[in-house]
N, C-alpha and C positions, 0 to 999 in steps of 0.2 A: 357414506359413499366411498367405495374403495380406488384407490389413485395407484396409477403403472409408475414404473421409471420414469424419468426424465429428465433430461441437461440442460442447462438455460446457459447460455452467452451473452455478455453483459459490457461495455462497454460505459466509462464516465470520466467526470471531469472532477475534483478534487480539490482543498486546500489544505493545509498542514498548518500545524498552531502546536507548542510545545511552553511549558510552563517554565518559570524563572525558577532555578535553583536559587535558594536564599544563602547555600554554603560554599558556593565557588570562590576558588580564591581570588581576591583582588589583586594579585600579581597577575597573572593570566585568566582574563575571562573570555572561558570561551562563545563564541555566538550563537544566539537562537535556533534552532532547524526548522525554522517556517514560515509561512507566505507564501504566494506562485501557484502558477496552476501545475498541478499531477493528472495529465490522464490516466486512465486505470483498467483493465482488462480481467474479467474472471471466468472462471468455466466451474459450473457448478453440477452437480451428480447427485441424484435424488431416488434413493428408493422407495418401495413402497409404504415404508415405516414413519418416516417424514425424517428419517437420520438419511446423511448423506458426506460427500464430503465438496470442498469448498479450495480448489486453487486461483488466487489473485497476485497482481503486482500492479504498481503504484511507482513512475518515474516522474523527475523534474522536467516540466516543456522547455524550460530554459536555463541556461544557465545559470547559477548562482553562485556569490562572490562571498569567499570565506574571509573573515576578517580585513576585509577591504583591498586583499592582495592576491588571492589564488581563485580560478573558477572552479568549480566542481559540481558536480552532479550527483543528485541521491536517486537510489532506488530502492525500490520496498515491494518483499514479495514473501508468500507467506503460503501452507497449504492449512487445512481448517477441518476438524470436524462441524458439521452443521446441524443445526433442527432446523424444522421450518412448521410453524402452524397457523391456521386458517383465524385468522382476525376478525373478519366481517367477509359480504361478500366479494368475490374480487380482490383480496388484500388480505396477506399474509405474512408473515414478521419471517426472517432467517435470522437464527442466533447461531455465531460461530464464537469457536475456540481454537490456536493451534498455535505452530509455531513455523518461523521464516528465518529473515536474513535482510539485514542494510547494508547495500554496497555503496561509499561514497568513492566514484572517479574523481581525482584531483587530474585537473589538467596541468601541465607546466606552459609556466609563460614562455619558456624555450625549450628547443627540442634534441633531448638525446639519442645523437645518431652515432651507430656503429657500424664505421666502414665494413667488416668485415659477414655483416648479417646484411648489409643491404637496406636495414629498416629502420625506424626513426619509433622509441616508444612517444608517446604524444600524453599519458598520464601515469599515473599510478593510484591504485586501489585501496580502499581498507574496508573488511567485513566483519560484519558484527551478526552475533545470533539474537533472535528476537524472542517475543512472546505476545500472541496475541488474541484480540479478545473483540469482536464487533455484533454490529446489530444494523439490519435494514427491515425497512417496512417496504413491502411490493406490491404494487396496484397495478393489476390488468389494467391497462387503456384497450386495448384491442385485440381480440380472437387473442394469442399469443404474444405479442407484445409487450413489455413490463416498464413501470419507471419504477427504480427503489433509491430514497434518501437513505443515509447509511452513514456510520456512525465507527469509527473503528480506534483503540487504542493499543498503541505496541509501548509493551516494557525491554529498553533495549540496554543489558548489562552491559557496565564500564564502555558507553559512549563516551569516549574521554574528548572528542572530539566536537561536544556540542556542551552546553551548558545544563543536560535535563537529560535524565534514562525514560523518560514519556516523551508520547511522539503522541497526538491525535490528530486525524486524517478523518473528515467530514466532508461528505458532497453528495452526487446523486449520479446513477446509472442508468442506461437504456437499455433492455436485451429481451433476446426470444427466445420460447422455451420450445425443445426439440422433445417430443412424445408426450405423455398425459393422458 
């Protein structure tokens, strides 16, 4: 059966889980990156070959509190080559690979205002490059329609700011696919 283009839009809801470094120093151990909900957003592009490509991102709903003292906020976002093949009826697997970016906003407990700009910064940032690697299973429920559970691991060099260079991100999405 030969298949057209098409884009599916996907929205979900997400958790984060990152493994204990066993070699962190006990002078400074730094804290976990996870727990909390991340809703998450992708647009995905599907040729007729079943290769296609695959942009997502993944933020904190709330804020989260760095070593007990600073709030800050993660985001996670990534573009992907993808496959996608047909499982069963109804239900087809997307395996992606590719590579992104984690930007953690630290917010200040106070705020740096400069009479002379007018403007008050409110955080500061630090970005790191990723590597990543996921997997979802997609069931039609309806004409167009999709749920997919989904499964995703990022390898993120010299996170020195977290106690782990693995980040997994597991949940499940809602979306519709646009042509077929």
């Amino acid at each position: 059966m030969a298949r057209a283009q098409e884009i599916d839009l996907a929205v979900g809801g997400n958790a984060l889980w990152s493994p204990k470094n066993p070699t962190a120093s006990v002078g400074f151990l730094p804290p976990p990156l996870k727990g909390g909900v991340y809703p998450s957003v992708s647009v995905e592009y599907l040729k007729e070959n079943h290769w296609g490509l695959l942009a997502e991102g993944a933020f904190s709903y709330h804020y989260r509190v760095y070593n007990d003292y600073q709030t800050f906020r993660p985001i996670i976002y990534d573009v992907n080559g993808v496959y996608t093949a047909e499982l069963a009826h109804k239900t087809r697997g997307d395996f992606m690979a590719g590579i992104g970016g984690e930007t953690l906003l630290f917010y200040a407990p106070y705020y740096n205002c400069g009479i002379p700009t007018g403007g008050c910064q409110t955080f500061t940032d630090s970005t790191h490059f990723l590597f990543h690697a996921g997997v979802g299973i997609r069931y039609t429920v309806w004409r167009k329609i999709f749920v997919r559970p989904e499964a995703h691991w990022y390898l993120i060099p010299n996170n020195y700011q977290f106690h782990s260079d693995n980040l997994f991100r597991v949940g499940a999405s809602v979306g519709y696919t646009f042509g077929q």
